[in-house]
N, C-alpha and C positions, 0 to 999 in steps of 0.2 A: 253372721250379722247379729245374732240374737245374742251371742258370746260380748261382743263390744257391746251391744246394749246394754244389758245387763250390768257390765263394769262400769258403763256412764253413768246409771241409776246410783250405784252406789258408792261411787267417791267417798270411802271414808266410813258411809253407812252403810248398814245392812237395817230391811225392814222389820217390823214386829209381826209376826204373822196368827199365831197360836192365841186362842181366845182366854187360854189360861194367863198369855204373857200379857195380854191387855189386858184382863182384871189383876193380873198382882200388881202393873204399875197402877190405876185407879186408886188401887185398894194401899200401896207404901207409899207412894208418889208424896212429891211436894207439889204443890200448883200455882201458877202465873197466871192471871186473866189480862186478857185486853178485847177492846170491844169486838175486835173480830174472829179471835181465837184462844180455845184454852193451852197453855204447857202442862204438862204433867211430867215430872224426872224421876228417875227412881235409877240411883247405880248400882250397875250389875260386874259380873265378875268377871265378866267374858274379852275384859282386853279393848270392842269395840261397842263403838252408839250403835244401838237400833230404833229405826223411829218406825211408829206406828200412825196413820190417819184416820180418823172416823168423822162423818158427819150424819148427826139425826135428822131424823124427817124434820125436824122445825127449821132446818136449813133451807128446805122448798122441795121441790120434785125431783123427781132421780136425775136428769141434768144437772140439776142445781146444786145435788150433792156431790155428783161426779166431777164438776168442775170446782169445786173447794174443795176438795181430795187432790185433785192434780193441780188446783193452784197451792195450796201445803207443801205437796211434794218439791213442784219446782225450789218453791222457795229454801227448803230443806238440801233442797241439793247444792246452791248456791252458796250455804253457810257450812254445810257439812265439812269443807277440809277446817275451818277454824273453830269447828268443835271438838270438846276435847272427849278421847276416847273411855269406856267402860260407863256409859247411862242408855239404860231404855227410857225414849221417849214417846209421848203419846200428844200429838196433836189433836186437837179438838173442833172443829169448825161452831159458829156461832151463827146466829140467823141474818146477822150485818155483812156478813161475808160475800151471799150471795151475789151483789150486784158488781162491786167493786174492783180494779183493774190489778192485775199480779205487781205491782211497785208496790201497791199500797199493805199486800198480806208482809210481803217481802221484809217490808219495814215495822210491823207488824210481826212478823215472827224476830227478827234481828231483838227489837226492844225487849222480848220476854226472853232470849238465850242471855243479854245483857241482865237482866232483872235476875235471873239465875243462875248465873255468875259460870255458867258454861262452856263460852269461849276461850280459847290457851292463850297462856299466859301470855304469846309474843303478840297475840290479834290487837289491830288498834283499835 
């Protein structure tokens, strides 16, 4: 069971995990705002995206950040096959994020991989 989990996590993606790999994309990265989440891109060599989450305390309490870390994710998993492969990404949560329903990050991340021109070529 944890074997098929895993492979459904990552369609596509693999996460960021290593704190050096989230400050190098902070630190080359390009960045996307929208009021509920930051993008941060940086391409890598490695063939596949890796996406990273984080959300700061100004997000609200550990709930509050756990649940826009795993609303991020879903929504990541969602788009991940019409992302195109070789960028670490770095999701960012914002303090708007808290309250609001997973369509709305969803739509919300979709706009900033658009704004970033991320998506492959055939995605409509």
């Amino acid at each position: 069971m944890a074997l098929a989990k895993a492979s459904a996590l990552r369609q596509g993606a693999q996460r960021l995990r290593a704190r050096a790999d989230f400050e190098r994309v902070r630190r080359e990265g390009h960045s996307w705002r929208h009021r509920l989440l930051v993008l941060v891109a940086r391409r890598n060599e490695l063939g596949v995206t890796r996406v990273g989450v984080a959300a700061g305390k100004r997000v609200g309490s550990a709930v509050a950040r756990n649940r826009a870390k795993r609303l991020m994710r879903q929504a990541m998993r969602t788009q991940s096959p019409r992302v195109a492969p070789g960028w670490d990404l770095l999701l960012i949560a914002r303090a708007p994020i808290a309250p609001v329903k997973m369509q709305d990050v969803a739509a919300a991340l979709e706009s900033l991989l658009r704004q970033a021109a991320l998506f492959l070529a055939s995605s409509p």
